[in-house]
DRENDO-1510 file (C-alpha; in Angstrom, 1 decimal, always signed):
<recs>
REC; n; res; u; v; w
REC; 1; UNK; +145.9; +98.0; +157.6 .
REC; 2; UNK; +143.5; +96.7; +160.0 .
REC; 3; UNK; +144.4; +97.8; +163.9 .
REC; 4; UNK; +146.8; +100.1; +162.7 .
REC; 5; UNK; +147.7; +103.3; +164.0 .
REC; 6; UNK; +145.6; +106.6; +162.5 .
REC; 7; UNK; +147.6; +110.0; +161.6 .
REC; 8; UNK; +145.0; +112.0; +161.7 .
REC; 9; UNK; +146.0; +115.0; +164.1 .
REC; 10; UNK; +143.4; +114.1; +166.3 .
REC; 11; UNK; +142.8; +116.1; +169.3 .
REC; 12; UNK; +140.0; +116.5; +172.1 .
REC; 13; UNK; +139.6; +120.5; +173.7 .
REC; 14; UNK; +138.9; +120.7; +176.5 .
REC; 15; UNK; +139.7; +117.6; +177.5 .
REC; 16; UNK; +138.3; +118.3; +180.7 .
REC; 17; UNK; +134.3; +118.2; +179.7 .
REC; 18; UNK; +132.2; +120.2; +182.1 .
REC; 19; UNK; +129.5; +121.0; +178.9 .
REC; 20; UNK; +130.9; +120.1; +175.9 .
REC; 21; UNK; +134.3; +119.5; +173.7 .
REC; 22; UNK; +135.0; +119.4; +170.3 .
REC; 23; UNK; +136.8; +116.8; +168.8 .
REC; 24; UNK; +139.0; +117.8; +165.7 .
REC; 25; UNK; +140.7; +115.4; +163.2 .
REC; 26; UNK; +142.2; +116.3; +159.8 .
REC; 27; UNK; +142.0; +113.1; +157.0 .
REC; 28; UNK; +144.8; +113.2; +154.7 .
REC; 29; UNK; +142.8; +111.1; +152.6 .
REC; 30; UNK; +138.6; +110.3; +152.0 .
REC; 31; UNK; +137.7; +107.9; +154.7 .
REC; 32; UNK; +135.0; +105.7; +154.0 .
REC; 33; UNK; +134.0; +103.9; +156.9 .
REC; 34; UNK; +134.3; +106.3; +159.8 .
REC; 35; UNK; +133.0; +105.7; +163.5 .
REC; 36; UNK; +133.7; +108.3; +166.2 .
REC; 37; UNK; +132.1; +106.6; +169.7 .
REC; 38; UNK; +132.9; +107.4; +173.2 .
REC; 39; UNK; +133.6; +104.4; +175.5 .
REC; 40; UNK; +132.9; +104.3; +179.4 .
REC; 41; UNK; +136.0; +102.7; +181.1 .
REC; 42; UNK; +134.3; +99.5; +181.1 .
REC; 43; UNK; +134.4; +99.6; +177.1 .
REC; 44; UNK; +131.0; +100.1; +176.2 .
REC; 45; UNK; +129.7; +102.5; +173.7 .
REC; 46; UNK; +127.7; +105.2; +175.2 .
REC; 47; UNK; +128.0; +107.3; +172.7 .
REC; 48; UNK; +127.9; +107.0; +168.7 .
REC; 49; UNK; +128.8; +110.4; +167.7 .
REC; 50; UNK; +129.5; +110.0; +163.8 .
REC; 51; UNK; +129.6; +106.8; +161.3 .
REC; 52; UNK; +129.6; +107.5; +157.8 .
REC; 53; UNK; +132.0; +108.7; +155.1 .
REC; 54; UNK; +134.1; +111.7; +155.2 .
REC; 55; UNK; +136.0; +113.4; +152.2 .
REC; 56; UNK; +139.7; +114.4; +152.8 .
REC; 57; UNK; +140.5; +117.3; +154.9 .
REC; 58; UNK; +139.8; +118.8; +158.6 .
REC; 59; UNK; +136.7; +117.8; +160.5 .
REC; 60; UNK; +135.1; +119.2; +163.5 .
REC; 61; UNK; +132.5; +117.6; +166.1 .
REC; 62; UNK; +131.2; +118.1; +169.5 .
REC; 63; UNK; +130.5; +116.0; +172.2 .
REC; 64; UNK; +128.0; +116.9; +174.5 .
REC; 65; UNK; +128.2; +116.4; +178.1 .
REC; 66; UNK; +124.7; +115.0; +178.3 .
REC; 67; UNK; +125.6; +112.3; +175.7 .
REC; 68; UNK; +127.7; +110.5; +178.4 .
REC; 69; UNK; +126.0; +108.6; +181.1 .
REC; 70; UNK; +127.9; +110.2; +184.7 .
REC; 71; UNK; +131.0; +112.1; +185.8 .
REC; 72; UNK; +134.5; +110.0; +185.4 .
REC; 73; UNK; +136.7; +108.9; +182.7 .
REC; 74; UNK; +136.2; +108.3; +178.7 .
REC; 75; UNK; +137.9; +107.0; +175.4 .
REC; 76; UNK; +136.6; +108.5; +172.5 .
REC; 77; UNK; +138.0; +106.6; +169.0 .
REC; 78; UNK; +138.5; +107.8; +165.6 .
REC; 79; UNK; +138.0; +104.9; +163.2 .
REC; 80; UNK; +138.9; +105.5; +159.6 .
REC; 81; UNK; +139.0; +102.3; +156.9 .
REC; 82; UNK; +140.1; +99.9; +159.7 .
REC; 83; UNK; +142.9; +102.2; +161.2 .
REC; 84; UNK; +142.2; +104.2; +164.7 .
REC; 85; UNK; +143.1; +106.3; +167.2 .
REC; 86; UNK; +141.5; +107.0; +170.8 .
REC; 87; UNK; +141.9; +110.1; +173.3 .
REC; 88; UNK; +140.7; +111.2; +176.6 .
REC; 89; UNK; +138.1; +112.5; +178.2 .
REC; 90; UNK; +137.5; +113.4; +181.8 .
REC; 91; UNK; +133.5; +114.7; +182.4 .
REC; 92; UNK; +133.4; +116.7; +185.7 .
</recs>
């Protein structure tokens, strides 16, 4: 399963981040190596925002706008047991 596509409903709103977003995933299974980061568009980490294990079911986190280093364009990735799935960001 490893690089493989996450069903997850994952979603980012706003994905326009002036102060904050929330990031939103529901696990139809327990997950348990999980890793949400945010990636400049170089690819580096600038942001580890959870790592741990999760129990099944819907999750909520925020990302702060502070947590990101300038203005411009993200990825942040949902990584559950080796599967994943990145979204957008665009900090104003």
């Amino acid at each position: 399963k490893e690089n493989q596509a996450l069903k997850a409903d994952y979603s980012i709103s706003p994905n326009i981040v002036q102060e904050k977003t929330n990031l939103e995933f529901n696990l139809p299974k327990a997950g348990k190596n999980v890793l949400v980061q945010a990636f400049d568009i170089k690819g580096q980490v600038v942001a580890t925002i959870f790592s741990g294990s999760l129990p099944a079911g819907k999750h909520q986190f925020q990302l702060n706008r502070q947590q990101l280093s300038s203005k411009g364009l993200y990825f942040v990735r949902l990584q559950v047991d080796g599967q994943f799935a990145t979204r957008q960001a665009v900090v104003q």
